[in-house]
C-alpha positions as CSV (number, residue, x, y, z in Angstrom):
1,X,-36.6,161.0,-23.7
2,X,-33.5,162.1,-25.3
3,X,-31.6,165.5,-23.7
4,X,-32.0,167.7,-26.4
5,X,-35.9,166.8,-26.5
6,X,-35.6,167.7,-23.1
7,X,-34.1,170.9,-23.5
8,X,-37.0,171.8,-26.2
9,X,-39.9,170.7,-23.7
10,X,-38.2,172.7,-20.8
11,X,-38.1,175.6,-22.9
12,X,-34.8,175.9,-24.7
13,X,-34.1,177.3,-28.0
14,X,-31.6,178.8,-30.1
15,X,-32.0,182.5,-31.2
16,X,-30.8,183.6,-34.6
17,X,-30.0,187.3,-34.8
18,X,-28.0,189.8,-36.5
19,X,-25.2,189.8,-34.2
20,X,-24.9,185.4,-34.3
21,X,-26.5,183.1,-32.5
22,X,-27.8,182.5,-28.7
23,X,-28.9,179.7,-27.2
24,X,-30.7,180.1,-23.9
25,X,-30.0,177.9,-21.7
26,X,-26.7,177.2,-23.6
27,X,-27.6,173.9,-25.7
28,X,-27.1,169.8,-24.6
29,X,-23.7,168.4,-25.7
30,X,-25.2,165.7,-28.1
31,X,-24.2,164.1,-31.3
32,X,-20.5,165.4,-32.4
33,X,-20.4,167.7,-28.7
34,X,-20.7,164.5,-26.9
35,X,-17.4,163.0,-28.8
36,X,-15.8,166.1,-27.5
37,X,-16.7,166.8,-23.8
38,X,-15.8,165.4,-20.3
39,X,-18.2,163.6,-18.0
40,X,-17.5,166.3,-15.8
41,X,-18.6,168.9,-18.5
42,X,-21.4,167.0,-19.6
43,X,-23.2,166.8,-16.0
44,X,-22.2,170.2,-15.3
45,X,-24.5,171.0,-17.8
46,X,-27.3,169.0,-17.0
47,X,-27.4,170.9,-14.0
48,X,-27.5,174.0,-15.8
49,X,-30.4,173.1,-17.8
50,X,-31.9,171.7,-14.5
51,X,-31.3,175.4,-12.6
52,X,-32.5,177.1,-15.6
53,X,-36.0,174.9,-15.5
54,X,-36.4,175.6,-11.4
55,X,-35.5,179.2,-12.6
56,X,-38.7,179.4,-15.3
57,X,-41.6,176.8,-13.5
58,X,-40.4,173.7,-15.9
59,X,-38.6,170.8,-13.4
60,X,-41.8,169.2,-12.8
61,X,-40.9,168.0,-16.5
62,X,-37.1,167.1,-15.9
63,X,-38.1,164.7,-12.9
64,X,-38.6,161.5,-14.8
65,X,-35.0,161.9,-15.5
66,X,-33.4,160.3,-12.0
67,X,-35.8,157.3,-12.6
68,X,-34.6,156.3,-15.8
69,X,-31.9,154.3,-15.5
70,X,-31.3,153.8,-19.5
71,X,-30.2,157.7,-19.7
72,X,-26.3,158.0,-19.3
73,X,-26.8,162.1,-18.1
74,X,-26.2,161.3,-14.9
75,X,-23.8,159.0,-12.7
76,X,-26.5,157.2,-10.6
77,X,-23.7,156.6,-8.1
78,X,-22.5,160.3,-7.5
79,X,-26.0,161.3,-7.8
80,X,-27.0,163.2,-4.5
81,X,-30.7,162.1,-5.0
82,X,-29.5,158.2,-4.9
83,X,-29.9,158.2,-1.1
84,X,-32.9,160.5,-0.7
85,X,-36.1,158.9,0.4
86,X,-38.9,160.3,-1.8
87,X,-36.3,160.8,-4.7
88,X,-34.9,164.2,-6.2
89,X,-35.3,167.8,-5.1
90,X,-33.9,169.8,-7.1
91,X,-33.0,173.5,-5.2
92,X,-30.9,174.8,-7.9
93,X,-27.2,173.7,-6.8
């Protein structure tokens, strides 16, 4: 599963309105935003769309994430969940 199909199934979307545009959560950094942003910036992120899902009832759909290792999201050996038995808890921090 790719981020930003991700970001659709956990509820995201963008918001066209008179004054501009809003994106709630703000969106993934894919295509050309990837080029453009930090490691740093791009897990900070991720855990920003993961907040906002443990916010609105939606993580259940984000945890297939930490077991796939083909997704570059997240740096498997920083992640905190790499040493928990029974996997990933997210508790929004």
């Amino acid at each position: 599963m790719e981020w930003n199909d991700l970001y659709e199934k956990i509820g995201g979307s963008r918001l066209d309105t008179a004054a501009g545009t809003v994106w709630e959560p703000m969106p993934p950094l894919v295509l050309s935003a990837w080029n453009f942003s930090k490691d740093d910036d791009r897990q900070k992120r991720f855990h920003e769309h993961l907040a906002w899902a443990h916010q609105r009832g939606t993580l259940h759909i984000v945890v297939v994430i930490v077991e796939r290792p083909q997704l570059p999201l997240l740096n498997r050996e920083r992640h905190p969940c790499r040493e928990r038995a029974g996997g990933c808890h997210y508790e929004g921090g």
